[in-house]
C-alpha positions as CSV (number, residue, x, y, z in Angstrom):
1,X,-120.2,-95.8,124.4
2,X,-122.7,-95.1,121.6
3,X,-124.4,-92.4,124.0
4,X,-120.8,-90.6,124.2
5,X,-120.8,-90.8,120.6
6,X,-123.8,-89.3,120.1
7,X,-123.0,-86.4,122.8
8,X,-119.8,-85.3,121.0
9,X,-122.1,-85.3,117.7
10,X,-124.7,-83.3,119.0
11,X,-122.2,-80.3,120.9
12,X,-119.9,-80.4,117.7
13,X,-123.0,-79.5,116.0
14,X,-123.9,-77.1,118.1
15,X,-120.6,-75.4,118.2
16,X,-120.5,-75.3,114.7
17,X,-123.9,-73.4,113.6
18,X,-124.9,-72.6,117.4
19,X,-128.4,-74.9,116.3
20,X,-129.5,-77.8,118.0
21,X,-130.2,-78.9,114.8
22,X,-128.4,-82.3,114.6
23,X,-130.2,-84.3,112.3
24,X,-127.8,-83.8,109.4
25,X,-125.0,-84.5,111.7
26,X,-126.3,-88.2,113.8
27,X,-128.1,-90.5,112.1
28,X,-129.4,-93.5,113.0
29,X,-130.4,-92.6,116.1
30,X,-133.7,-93.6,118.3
31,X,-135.7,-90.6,118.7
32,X,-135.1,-90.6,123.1
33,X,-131.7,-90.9,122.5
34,X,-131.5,-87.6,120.5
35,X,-133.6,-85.6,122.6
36,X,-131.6,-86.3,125.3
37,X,-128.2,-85.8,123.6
38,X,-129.8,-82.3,122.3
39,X,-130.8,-81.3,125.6
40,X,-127.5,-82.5,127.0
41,X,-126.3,-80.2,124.6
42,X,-127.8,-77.3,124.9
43,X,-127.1,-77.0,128.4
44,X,-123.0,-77.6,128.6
45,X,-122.6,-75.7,125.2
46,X,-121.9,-73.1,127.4
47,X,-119.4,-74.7,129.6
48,X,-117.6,-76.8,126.6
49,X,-116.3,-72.8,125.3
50,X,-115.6,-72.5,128.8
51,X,-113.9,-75.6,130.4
52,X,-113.0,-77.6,127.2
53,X,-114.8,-80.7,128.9
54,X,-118.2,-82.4,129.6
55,X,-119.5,-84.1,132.8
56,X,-122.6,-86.1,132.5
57,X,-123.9,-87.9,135.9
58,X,-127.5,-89.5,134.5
59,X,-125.2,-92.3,133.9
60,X,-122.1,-91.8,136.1
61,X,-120.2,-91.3,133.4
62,X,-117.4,-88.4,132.9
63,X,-117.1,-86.6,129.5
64,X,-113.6,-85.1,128.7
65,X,-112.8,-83.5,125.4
66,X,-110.3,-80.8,123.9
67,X,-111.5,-77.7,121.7
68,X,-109.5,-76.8,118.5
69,X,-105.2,-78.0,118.1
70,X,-103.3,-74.7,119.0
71,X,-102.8,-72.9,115.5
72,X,-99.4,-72.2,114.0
73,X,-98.1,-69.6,112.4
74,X,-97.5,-70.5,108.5
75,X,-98.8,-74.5,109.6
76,X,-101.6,-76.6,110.3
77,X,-102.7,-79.7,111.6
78,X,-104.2,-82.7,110.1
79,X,-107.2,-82.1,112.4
80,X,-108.3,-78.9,111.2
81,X,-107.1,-79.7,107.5
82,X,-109.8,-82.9,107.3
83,X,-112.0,-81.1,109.9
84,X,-115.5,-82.7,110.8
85,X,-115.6,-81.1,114.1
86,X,-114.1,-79.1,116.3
87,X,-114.2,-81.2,119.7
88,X,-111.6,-83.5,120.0
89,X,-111.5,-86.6,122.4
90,X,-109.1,-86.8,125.0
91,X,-105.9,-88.9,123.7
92,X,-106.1,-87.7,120.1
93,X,-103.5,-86.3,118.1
94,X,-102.7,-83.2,116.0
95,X,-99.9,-83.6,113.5
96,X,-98.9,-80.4,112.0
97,X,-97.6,-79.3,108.3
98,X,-96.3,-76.4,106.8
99,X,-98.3,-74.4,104.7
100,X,-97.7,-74.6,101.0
101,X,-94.2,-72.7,100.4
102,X,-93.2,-73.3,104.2
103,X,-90.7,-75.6,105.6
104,X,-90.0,-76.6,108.9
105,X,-87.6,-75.0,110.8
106,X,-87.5,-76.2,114.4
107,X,-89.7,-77.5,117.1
108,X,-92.0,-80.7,117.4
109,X,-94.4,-81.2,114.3
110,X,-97.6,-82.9,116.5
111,X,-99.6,-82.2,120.0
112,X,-102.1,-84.3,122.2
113,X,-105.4,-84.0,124.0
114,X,-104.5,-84.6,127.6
115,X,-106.4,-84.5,131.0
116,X,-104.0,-82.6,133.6
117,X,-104.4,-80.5,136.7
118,X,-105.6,-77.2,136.7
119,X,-105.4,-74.9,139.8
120,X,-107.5,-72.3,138.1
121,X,-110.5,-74.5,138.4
122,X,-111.1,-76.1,141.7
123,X,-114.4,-77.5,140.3
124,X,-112.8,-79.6,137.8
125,X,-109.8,-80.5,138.9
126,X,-108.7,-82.6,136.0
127,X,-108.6,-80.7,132.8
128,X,-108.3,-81.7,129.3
129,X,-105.9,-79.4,127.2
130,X,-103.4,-79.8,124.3
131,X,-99.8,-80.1,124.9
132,X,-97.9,-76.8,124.2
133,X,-96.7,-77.0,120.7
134,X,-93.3,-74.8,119.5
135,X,-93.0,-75.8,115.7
136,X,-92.1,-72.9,113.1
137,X,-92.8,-73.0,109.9
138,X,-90.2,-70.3,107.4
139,X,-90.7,-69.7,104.2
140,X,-89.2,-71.9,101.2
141,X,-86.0,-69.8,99.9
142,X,-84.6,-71.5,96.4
143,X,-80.7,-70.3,95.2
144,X,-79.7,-67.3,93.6
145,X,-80.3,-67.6,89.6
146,X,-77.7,-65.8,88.3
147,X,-77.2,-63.0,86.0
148,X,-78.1,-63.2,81.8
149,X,-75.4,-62.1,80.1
150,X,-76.2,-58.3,78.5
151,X,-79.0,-58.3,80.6
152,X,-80.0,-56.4,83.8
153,X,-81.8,-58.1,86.8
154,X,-84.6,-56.6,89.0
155,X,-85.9,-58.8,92.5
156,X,-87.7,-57.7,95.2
157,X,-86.4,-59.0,98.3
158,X,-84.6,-62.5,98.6
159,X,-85.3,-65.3,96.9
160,X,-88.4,-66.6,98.7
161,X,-91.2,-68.4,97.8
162,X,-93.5,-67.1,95.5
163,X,-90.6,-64.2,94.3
164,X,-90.2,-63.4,91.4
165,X,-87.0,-62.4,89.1
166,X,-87.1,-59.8,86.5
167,X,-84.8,-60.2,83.4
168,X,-84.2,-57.4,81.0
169,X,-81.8,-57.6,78.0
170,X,-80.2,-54.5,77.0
171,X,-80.5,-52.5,73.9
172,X,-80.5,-54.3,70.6
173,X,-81.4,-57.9,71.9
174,X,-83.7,-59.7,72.0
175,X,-85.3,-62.2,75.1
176,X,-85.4,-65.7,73.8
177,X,-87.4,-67.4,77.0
178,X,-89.6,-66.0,79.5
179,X,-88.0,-62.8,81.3
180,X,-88.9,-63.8,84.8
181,X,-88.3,-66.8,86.9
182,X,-90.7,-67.7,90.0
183,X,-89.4,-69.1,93.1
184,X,-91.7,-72.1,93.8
185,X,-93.0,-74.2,97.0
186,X,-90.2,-77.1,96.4
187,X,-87.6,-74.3,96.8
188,X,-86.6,-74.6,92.4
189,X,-87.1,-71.7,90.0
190,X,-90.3,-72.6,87.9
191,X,-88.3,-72.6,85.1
192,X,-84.6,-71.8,83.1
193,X,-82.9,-68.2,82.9
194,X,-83.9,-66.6,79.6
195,X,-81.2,-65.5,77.2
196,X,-80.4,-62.0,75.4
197,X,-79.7,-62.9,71.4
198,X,-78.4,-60.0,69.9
199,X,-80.8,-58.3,67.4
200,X,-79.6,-59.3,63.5
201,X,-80.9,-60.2,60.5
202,X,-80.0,-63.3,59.1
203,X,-76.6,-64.2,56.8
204,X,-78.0,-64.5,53.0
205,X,-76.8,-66.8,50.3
206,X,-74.5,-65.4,48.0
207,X,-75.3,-63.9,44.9
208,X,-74.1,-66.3,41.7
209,X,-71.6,-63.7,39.7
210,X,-71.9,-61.3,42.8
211,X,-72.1,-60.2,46.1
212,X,-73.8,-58.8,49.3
213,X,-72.4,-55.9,50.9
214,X,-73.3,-55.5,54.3
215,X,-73.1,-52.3,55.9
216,X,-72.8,-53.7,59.5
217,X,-70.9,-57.2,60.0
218,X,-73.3,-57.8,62.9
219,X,-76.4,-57.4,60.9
220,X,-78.2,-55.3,63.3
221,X,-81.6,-53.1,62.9
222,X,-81.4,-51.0,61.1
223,X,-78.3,-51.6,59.1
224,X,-78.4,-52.5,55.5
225,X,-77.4,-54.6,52.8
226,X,-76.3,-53.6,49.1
227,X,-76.3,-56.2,46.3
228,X,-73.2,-55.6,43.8
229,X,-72.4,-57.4,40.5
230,X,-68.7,-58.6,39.8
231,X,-67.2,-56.7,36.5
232,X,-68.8,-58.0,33.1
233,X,-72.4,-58.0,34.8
234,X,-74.8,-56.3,36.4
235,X,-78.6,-56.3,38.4
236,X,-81.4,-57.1,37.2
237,X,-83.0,-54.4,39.2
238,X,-82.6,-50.7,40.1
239,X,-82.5,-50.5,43.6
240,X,-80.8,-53.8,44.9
241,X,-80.7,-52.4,48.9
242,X,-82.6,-54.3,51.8
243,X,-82.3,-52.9,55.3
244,X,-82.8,-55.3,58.9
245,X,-86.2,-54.5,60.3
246,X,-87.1,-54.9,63.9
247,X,-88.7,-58.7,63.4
248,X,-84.7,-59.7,62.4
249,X,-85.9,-60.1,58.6
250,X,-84.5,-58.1,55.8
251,X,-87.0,-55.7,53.4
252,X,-87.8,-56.6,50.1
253,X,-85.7,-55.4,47.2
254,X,-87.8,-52.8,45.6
255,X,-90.1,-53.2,42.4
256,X,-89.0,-56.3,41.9
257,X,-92.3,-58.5,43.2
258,X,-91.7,-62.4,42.6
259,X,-88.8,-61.8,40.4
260,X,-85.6,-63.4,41.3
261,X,-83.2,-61.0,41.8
262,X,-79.9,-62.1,39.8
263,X,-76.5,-60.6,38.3
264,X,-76.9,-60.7,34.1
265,X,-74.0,-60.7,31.4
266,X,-73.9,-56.9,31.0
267,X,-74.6,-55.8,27.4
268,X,-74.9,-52.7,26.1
269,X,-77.9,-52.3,23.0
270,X,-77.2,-50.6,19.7
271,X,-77.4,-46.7,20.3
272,X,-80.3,-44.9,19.3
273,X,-80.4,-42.8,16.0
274,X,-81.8,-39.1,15.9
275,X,-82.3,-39.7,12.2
276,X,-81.2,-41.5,9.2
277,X,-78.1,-38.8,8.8
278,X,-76.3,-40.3,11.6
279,X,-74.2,-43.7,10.7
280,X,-73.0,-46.0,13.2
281,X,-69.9,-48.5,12.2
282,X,-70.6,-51.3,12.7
283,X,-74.0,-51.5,12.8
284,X,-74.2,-54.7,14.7
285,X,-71.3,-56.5,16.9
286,X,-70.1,-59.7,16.3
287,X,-72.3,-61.2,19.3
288,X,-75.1,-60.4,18.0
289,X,-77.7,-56.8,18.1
290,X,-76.4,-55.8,21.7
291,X,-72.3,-55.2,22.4
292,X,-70.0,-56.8,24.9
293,X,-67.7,-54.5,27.0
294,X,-64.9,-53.2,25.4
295,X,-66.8,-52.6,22.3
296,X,-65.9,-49.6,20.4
297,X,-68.7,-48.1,17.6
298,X,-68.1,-44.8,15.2
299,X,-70.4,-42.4,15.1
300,X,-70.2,-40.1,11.7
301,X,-72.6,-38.1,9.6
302,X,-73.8,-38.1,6.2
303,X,-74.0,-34.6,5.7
304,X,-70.1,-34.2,7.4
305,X,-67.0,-36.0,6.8
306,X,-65.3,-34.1,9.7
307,X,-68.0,-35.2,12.0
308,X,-67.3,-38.2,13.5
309,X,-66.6,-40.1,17.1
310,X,-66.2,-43.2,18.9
311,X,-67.8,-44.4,22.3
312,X,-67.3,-47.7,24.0
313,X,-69.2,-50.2,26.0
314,X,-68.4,-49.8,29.1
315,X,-68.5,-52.4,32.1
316,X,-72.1,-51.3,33.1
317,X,-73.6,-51.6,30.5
318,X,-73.3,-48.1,29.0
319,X,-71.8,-45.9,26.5
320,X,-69.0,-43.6,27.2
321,X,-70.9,-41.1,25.1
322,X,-74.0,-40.3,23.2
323,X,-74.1,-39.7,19.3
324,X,-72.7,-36.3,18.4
325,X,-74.9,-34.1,16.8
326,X,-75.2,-34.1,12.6
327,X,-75.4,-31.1,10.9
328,X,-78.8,-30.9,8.8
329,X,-77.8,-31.9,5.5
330,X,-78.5,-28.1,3.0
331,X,-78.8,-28.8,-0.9
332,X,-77.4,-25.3,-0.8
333,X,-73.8,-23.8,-0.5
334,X,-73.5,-20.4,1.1
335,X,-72.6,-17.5,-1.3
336,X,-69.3,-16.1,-2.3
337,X,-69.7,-13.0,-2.4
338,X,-67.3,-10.4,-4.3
339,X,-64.0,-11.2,-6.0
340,X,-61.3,-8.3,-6.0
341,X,-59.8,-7.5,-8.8
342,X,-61.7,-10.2,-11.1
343,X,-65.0,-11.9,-11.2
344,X,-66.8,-15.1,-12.1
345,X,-69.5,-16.5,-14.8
346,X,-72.6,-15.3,-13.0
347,X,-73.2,-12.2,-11.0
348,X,-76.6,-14.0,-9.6
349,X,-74.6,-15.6,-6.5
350,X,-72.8,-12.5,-5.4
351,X,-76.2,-10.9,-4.9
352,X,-78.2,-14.5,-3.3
353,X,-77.6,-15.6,0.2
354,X,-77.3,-19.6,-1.4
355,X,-76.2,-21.3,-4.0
356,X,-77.8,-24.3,-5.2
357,X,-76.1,-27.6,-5.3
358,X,-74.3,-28.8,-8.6
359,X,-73.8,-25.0,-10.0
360,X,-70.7,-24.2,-11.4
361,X,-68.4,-20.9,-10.7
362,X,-65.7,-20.0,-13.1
363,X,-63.3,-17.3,-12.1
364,X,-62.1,-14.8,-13.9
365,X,-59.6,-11.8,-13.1
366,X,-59.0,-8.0,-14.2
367,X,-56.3,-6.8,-16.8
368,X,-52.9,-7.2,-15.3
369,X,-54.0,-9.3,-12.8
370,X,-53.1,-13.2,-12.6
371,X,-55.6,-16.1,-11.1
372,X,-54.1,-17.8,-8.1
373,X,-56.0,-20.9,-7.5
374,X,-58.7,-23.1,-8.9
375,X,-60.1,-21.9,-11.6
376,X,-63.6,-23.2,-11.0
377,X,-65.6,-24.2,-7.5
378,X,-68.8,-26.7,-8.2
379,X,-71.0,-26.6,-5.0
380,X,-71.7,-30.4,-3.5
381,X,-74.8,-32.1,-2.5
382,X,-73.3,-31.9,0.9
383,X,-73.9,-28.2,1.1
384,X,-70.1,-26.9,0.7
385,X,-67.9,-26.2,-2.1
386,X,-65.2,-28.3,-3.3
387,X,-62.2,-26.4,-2.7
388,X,-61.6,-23.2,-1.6
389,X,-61.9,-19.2,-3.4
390,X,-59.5,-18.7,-5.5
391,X,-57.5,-14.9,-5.8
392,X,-56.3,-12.6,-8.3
393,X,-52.7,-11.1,-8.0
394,X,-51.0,-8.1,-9.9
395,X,-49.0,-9.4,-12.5
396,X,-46.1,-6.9,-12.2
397,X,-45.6,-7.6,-8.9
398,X,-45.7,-11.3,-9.5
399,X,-43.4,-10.4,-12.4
400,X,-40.8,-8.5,-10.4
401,X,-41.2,-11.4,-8.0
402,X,-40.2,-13.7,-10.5
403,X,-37.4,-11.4,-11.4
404,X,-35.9,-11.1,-7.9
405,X,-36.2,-15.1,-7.3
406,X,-34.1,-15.3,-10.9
407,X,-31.1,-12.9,-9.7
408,X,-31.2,-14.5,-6.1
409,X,-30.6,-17.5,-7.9
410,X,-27.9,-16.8,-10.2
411,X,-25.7,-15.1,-7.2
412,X,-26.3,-18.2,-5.6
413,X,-25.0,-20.2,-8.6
414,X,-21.7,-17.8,-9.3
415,X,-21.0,-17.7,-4.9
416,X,-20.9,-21.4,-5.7
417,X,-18.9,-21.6,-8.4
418,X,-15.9,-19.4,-7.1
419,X,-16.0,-21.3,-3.9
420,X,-15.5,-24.4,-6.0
421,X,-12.5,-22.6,-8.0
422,X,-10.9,-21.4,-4.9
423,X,-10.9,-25.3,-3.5
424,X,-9.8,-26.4,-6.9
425,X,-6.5,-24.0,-6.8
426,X,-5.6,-24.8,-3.3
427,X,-5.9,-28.5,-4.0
428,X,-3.6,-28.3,-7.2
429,X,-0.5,-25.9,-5.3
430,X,-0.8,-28.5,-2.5
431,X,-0.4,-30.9,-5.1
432,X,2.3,-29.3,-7.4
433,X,4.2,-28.4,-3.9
434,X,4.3,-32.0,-3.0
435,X,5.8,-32.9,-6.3
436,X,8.6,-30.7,-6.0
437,X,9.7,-31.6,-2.7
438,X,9.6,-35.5,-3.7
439,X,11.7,-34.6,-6.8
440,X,14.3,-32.6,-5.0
441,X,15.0,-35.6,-2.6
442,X,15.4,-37.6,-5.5
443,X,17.7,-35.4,-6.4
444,X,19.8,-35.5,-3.2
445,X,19.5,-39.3,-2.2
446,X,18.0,-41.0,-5.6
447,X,15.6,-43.5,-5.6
448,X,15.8,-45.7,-2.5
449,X,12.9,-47.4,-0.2
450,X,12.9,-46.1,3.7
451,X,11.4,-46.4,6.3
452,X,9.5,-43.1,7.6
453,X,10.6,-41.8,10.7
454,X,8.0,-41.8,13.6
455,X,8.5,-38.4,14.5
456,X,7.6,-37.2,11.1
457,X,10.3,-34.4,10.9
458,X,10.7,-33.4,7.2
459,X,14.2,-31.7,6.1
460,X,14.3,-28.2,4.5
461,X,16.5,-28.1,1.8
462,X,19.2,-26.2,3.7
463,X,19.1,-29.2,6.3
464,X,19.5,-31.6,3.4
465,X,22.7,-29.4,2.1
466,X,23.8,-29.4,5.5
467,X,23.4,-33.2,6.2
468,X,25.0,-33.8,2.6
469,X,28.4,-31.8,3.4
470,X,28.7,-34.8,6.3
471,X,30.9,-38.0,4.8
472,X,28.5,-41.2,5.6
473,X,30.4,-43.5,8.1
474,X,31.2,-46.5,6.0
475,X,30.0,-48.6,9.0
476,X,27.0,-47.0,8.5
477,X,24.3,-47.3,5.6
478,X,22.4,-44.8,4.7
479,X,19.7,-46.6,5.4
480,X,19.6,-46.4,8.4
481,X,19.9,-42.7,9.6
C-alpha cells in the first residue's frame, strides 16, 4: 500500500512539472524505493495521458487512477479547488460549486472515478473514468431596483451579477447617496437607491422688526433673497440681497463683514447748514439731536423773510427736501433811480448802482404836483428798502378829481332824498285815504264792533246808499249781514 502511495506521488509529480524530480513531493522515503517509483514513473507517464490508468506487474499488483474531474462551465469541483494533484484514485469523488455569482440551475452537483469497460481499448479492458456530469451553473440575477423619483436610470443588460445601475437626478437636484447600485453574488443590490433632493438654499430666521423676501418660494440656485425693514425702521446696511449658490448656501450680505445685519429705529439727523444765514426751527427735536418720522422742521433765511420751507422726516430715514437756497445777505440796497416830476435829498443815489444800508431818502415833488406815498424810504441791513417809491401826481387833476367825486356825491344825496319824499307822500294819501273811508262808514252805520267778512269785499259808497235804501228785517240785526 505504501509503494502505491508513493507511485501516485511520483507520476503526479511528474505530470505536474514533466521532472522526475520528486523529492519535494515524497518524503520519507528509502532511497530503492524512490528510484524505483521514479523509474516506474518515467516510463507510464506516457500511458497515464493516454489510458488514465497504471499497471504495475513487479508485484502483481494493478494500478487504476482517473486524470482531472470533467470541468464545468461557470463551476468547479472541490478537487481542483484544494488541488495537490491531478491523478485521482479510483472511487473518489468530485463535488462541484458554482463560481462566485453563479447558482445552480439543474443537473447533479458531484462525479466519481470508476473502472468500466471500454471497447476502444482491448488491452485494457477495464478502464477508469469519471461519471458523466450535467450540472449548469447561471448567473446570479437580483430584482429590479426601481426608479428615483426625478431621476433617469441607465443599465446595461438585466440585472445580473456584477451589473451595475446608473442613477441620474435631473436638473436642479442634487444625488444624496451613491448614483449606482451593483448587483452582487447573493443576488442583493450592494446597497440602497440614492435620492434626488431638489437644489435650495436653506429657510432663514426671521429678521426682528423685518423680513426676508424671497424671490423664489423654492429657494433654488440662483434665486435670491432681499432683506426689508417694517415701517419706522430700516437696515443697517446698503445692499441687504443674498443670492443661493450652487453648494445650497446663501452669499454674504455685502460690506458688512462680522457685523450683524439688523433693522434700526429709523432716524433722520439734523440737516446740514450751507452757512450761518440759513435757520432751522427747531433746531433739535424733542427726542433728542436726530428726528423721528413725521417730524416737520422750517427752513428760513436771515437775509429773507419770504424765504422759507418745511421738509419732513420721512419713514426712511430722509428728508422730503433739502434746505432752500439763502440769498447772500448785501449791506447795500439797489438804487432808485429817477423820480418824475419831483426829486429826493441827494442826487448821489440816482447816479450809484447801491445804496448803503441805514441811508435815508426824502422825497420831494415839482410845483403843482402832489406826493403820493411815503414820504421817506431808509434802506435795511437786509439789503431792501422799507417800503416802496413813492409818486408825484398833478395837483389839478387831483383837484378836478376831487371835484367830480364831490358833485357825484351830492347827486347821489339829492336822488336819495326825493326818493325818500316820494315814499313819504304815497305813505301819507294811503293814510289820509283810509281815514276817510273809516269816517264815512261811521257816518252810515255809527260806531258798532263786526266781524270782518272772509271774503274781504269792501262797499263803495254807492253800494252803501244802495244797501241803506233797503228797510233791515226786524228779525234780523244788523249785525249779522
Amino acid at each position: 500500500m505504501r509503494f502505491n502511495e508513493i507511485i501516485l506521488s511520483v507520476i503526479s509529480a511528474v505530470l505536474i512539472s514533466n521532472t522526475l524530480r520528486c523529492d519535494s513531493v515524497i518524503t520519507n522515503v528509502s532511497q530503492s524505493e524512490l528510484i524505483v517509483a521514479q523509474v516506474v514513473a518515467k516510463d507510464v507517464a506516457k500511458e497515464v495521458a493516454q489510458h488514465n490508468h497504471i499497471t504495475h506487474t513487479d508485484r502483481n499488483q494493478h494500478l487504476y487512477f482517473c486524470g482531472e474531474p470533467p470541468q464545468v462551465m461557470n463551476g468547479v469541483s472541490n478537487l481542483m479547488r484544494n488541488q495537490k494533484h491531478n491523478v485521482f484514485k479510483v472511487g473518489e469523488i468530485a463535488i462541484y460549486s458554482c463560481d462566485v455569482g453563479y447558482e445552480w440551475k439543474s443537473g447533479k452537483q458531484e462525479t466519481q472515478c470508476v473502472l468500466s469497460d471500454d471497447p476502444s481499448h482491448p488491452s485494457h479492458p477495464s478502464s477508469p473514468r469519471w461519471q458523466p456530469i450535467d450540472l449548469i451553473c447561471e448567473p446570479v440575477r437580483c430584482e429590479d431596483p426601481g426608479h428615483v423619483e426625478d431621476a433617469t436610470r441607465r443599465v446595461l443588460g438585466d440585472f445580473l451579477y456584477n451589473t451595475n445601475v446608473n442613477y441620474e437626478c435631473r436638473e436642479g437636484f442634487r444625488t444624496i447617496g451613491a448614483p449606482f447600485l451593483t448587483c452582487k453574488s447573493d443576488g442583493t443590490w450592494n446597497r440602497a437607491k440614492p435620492k434626488c433632493q431638489k437644489k435650495r438654499c436653506p429657510l432663514l430666521e426671521s429678521l426682528p422688526n423685518g423680513r426676508i423676501v424671497y424671490s423664489d418660494v423654492d429657494r433654488r440656485t440662483d434665486s435670491k433673497l432681499e432683506y426689508m425693514c417694517n415701517p419706522g425702521f430700516k437696515l443697517n446696511a446698503m445692499n441687504a440681497i443674498r443670492y443661493c449658490r450652487q453648494d445650497d448656501s446663501w452669499s454674504e450680505v455685502p460690506d458688512m463683514n462680522d457685523t450683524l445685519l439688523e433693522c434700526l429705529v429709523v432716524r433722520c439727523e439734523p440737516p446740514v447748514r450751507p452757512h450761518s444765514g440759513l435757520r432751522v426751527l427747531p433746531s433739535r427735536s424733542k427726542s433728542g439731536n436726530s428726528y423721528k418720522p413725521g417730524d416737520v422742521i422750517i427752513f428760513s433765511c436771515d437775509t429773507s423773510h419770504k424765504t422759507k420751507a418745511s421738509s419732513k422726516c420721512l419713514a426712511d430715514g430722509q428728508w422730503s427736501r433739502g434746505p432752500p437756497h439763502c440769498p447772500e445777505r448785501s449791506n447795500s440796497c439797489a438804487a432808485i433811480g429817477e423820480l418824475a416830476h419831483g426829486s429826493y435829498n441827494t442826487t448821489a443815489a440816482s447816479k450809484l448802482s447801491v445804496v448803503k444800508a441805514s441811508t435815508r431818502l426824502d422825497f420831494y415833488c415839482d410845483d403843482s404836483y402832489i406826493l403820493e406815498g411815503s414820504a421817506s424810504l431808509t434802506c435795511l441791513s437786509s439789503g431792501v428798502w422799507n417800503g416802496t417809491v413813492p409818486k408825484c401826481a398833478f395837483a389839478g387833476a387831483l383837484r378836478d378829481s376831487q371835484s367830480s367825486r364831490l358833485t357825484i356825491l351830492i347827486t347821489s344825496i339829492a336822488a336819495l332824498v326825493v326818493i325818500v319824499f316820494v315814499i313819504s307822500c304815497v305813505v301819507v294819501c294811503r293814510w289820509r285815504q283810509q281815514q276817510v273811508q273809516r269816517r264815512r262808514w261811521q257816518q252810515y252805520f255809527g260806531h258798532y264792533n263786526h266781524r270782518q267778512s272772509k271774503t274781504n269785499i269792501m262797499l263803495n259808497q254807492n253800494e252803501m246808499k244802495c244797501f241803506r235804501q233797503t228797510p233791515p228785517k226786524p228779525t234780523v240785526p244788523v249785525t249779522d249781514l
